[in-house]
N, C-alpha and C positions, 0 to 999 in steps of 0.2 A: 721147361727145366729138366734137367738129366735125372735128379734123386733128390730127395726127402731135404740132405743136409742144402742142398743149395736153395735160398730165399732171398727174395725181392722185396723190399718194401718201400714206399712210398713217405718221405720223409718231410711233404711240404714241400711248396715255393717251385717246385720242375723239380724235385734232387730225389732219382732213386737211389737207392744203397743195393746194391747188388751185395749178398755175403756167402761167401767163398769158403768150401772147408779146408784145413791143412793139418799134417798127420801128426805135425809138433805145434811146439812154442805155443800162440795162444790161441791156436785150433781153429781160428779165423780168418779172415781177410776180408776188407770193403771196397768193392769196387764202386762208382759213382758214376751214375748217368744222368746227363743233365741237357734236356736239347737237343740230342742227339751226337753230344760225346762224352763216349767212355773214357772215367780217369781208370786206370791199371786193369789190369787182365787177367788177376790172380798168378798163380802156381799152373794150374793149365792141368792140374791132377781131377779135380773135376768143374764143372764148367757148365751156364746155361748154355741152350741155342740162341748165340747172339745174334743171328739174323733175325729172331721172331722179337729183339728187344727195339728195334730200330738204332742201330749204333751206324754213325757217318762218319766218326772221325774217334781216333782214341789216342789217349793222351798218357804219356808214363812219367810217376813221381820219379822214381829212382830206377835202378836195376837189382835190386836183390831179388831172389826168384820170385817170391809168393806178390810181387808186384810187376814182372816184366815175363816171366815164364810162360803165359799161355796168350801172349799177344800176337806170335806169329799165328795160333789158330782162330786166336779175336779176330783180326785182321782176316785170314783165307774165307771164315764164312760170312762174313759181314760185308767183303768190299772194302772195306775202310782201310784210309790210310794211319800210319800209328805216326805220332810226334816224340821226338823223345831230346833232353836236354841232349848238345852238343860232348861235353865231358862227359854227360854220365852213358851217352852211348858207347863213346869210345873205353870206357872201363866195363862195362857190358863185354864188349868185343873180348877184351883183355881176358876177362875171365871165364864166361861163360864159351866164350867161341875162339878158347886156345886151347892145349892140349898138354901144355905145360905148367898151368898154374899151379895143382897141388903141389907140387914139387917146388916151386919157388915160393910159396907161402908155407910150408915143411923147410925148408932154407930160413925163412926169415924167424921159424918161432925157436927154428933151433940159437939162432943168430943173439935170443934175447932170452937161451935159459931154459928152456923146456928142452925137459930127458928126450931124447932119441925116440923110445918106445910111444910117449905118450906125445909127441910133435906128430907123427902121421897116425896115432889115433883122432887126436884134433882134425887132421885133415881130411879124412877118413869119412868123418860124422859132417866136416862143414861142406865138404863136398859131394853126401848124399843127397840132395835135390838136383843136379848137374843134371841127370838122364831127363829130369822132366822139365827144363828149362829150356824153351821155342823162344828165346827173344827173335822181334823182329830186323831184318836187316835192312840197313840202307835206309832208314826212316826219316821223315823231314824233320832237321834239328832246331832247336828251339835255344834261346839263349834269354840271357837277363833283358826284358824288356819288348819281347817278342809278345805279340796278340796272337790266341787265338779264339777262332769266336767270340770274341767280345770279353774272352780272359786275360788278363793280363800275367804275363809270364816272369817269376820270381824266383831269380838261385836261392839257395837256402840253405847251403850246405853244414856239415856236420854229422848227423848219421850216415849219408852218403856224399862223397864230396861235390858231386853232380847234383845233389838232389833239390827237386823242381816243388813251387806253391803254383798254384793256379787260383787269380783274385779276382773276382767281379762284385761291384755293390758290397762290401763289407764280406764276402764271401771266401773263407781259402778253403781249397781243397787240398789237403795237405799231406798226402803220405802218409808217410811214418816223423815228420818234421816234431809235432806238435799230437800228445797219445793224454786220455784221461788219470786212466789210473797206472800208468808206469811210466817209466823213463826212459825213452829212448836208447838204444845201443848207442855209444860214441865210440868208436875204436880205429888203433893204429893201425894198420895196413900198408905192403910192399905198393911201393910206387904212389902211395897217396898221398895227396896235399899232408904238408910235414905237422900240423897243427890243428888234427880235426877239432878239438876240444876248443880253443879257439876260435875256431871258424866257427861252431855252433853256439857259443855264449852271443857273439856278433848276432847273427841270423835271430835268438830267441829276445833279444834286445830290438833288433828290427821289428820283430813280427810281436812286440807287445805298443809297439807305435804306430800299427797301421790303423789302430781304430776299428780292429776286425767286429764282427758283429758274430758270429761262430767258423766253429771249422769242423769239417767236415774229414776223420781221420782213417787210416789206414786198418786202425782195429779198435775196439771199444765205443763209446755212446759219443755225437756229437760233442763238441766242446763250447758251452753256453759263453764263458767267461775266458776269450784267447789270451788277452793280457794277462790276468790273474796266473793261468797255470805257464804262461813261459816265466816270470818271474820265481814262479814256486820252483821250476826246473831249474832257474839259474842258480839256486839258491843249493839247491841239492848237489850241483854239482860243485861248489864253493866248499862245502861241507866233504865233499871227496877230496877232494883236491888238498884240504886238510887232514883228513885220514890215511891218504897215499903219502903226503911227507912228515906225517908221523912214522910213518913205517922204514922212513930211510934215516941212516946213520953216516959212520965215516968209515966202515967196510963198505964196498961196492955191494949192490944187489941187484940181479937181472932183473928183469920185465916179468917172467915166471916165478922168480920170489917173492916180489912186490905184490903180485896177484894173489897169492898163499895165502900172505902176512894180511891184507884188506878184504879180499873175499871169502877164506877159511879154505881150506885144503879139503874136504867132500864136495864136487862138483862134478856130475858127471863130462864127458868130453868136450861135449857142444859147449856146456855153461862155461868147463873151462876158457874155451874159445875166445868166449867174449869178454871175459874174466883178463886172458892175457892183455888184448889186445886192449881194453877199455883202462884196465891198467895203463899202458903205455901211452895211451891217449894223453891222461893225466899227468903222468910224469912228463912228457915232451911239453906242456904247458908250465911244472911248476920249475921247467927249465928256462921258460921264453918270462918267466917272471921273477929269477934270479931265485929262487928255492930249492932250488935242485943240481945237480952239476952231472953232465954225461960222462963217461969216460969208458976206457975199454979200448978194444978196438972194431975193426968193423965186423968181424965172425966171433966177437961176442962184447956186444952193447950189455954195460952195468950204468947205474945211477946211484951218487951218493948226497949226503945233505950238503949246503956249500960250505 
């Protein structure tokens, strides 16, 4: 291992936890080894020597950096081939491996409200991890239903529209799908399935039916009890979802309003970020359930009550 912060531990049943440092959010990341393949790569800012771990095959939940960032160097010293879902590579590509996205995500948040000044501060701070972002190219894609190793492959989307479960024996290894003590990001995003908030009540609906026996997550301790905490999530977000159309009226209010008014106006950039966006999540939901009403037009989306 490279430094002090990066630890290995041994979690029972075959499952290392490989744990990952990062400069923000919750200063962690877990990567998992099992058998001889790696679920995610970390951020790729620091990193064991994954040749002396025995990695044959590597596997990616999602694409947000601190899970797809350091797999083009998993991959160079290991050998190993990386798998990665079919959609979520292709948005991988989109963002990480274009040249344009700050600027059409700076488009979209202006699109829904946010001042000039503090739209490419947003962008600014969401796209400080980009330098250190190696995803792998050209990887074998994986879809709903696909084995590997004796895992069975599970879309799961919501936090990532692409984002992938890996299930064996009662077993998910799960990303960022399914977290202990916090709540996954849900957030709207240029070019993304139009209904993440949706999509993800679906997936935590799914994934309290599988009869899972634990999971195995992206950050924080094992999850003993999978059912219990996706119902707890679904519930939280039911309880937003009321909060967010408490906040609308019969003046129009953008996506950067609604964020204001539910999340409180001290948030640094980044929090912003996902403040906006998680915002819009919700509101595109309490639309697809008649509580909300879009309107505007397309260079500036507002939402009012119906």
């Amino acid at each position: 291992m490279t430094n002090a912060q990066v630890s290995v531990k041994q979690l029972g049943a075959g499952v290392g936890r490989i744990t990952l440092p990062l400069p923000t959010g919750p200063r962690h990341v877990h990567c998992y080894l099992v058998e001889g393949t790696l679920f995610d790569a970390g951020l790729g800012f620091e990193a064991p020597l994954w040749r002396d771990l025995g990695v044959e095959r590597i596997a990616i939940t999602h694409f947000h950096p601190d899970h797809v960032g350091g797999a083009e160097a998993a991959a160079a010293e290991s050998g190993a081939a990386v798998y990665q879902g079919g959609l979520d590579y292709a948005q991988c590509e989109r963002v990480w491996g274009s040249h344009d996205w700050p600027e059409r995500i700076a488009d979209w948040f202006l699109t829904h409200g946010v001042p000039e000044p503090i739209a490419h501060e947003l962008i600014e701070q969401g796209h400080a991890f980009a330098s250190f972002v190696r995803f792998a190219h050209d990887p074998e894609l994986l879809y709903e239903g696909s084995e590997l190793d004796g895992w069975s492959v599970l879309e799961l989307p919501g936090h990532a529209d692409g984002h992938l479960g890996y299930l064996r024996d009662g077993v998910l290894v799960g990303g960022d799908h399914l977290l202990a003590r916090i709540t996954p990001a849900v957030g709207l995003y240029p070019e993304s399935r139009p209904d993440p908030l949706g999509d993800y009540l679906a997936s935590l609906e799914r994934t309290a039916q599988l009869g899972l026996r634990i999971v195995y997550p992206g950050h924080g301790e094992p999850i003993e009890d999978p059912a219990g905490r996706a119902w707890e999530i679904v519930e939280h977000h039911h309880r937003r979802l009321d909060d967010v159309a408490a906040a609308l009226g019969g003046e129009p209010r953008s996506g950067f309003e609604v964020s204001l008014a539910v999340f409180g106006a001290e948030l640094p950039p980044q929090q912003r970020r996902f403040a906006v966006a998680e915002a819009l999540s919700h509101l595109e939901r309490l639309v697809r359930e008649g509580r909300a009403a879009r309107g505007g037009d397309p260079r500036a989306v507002t939402y009012t009550a119906p």
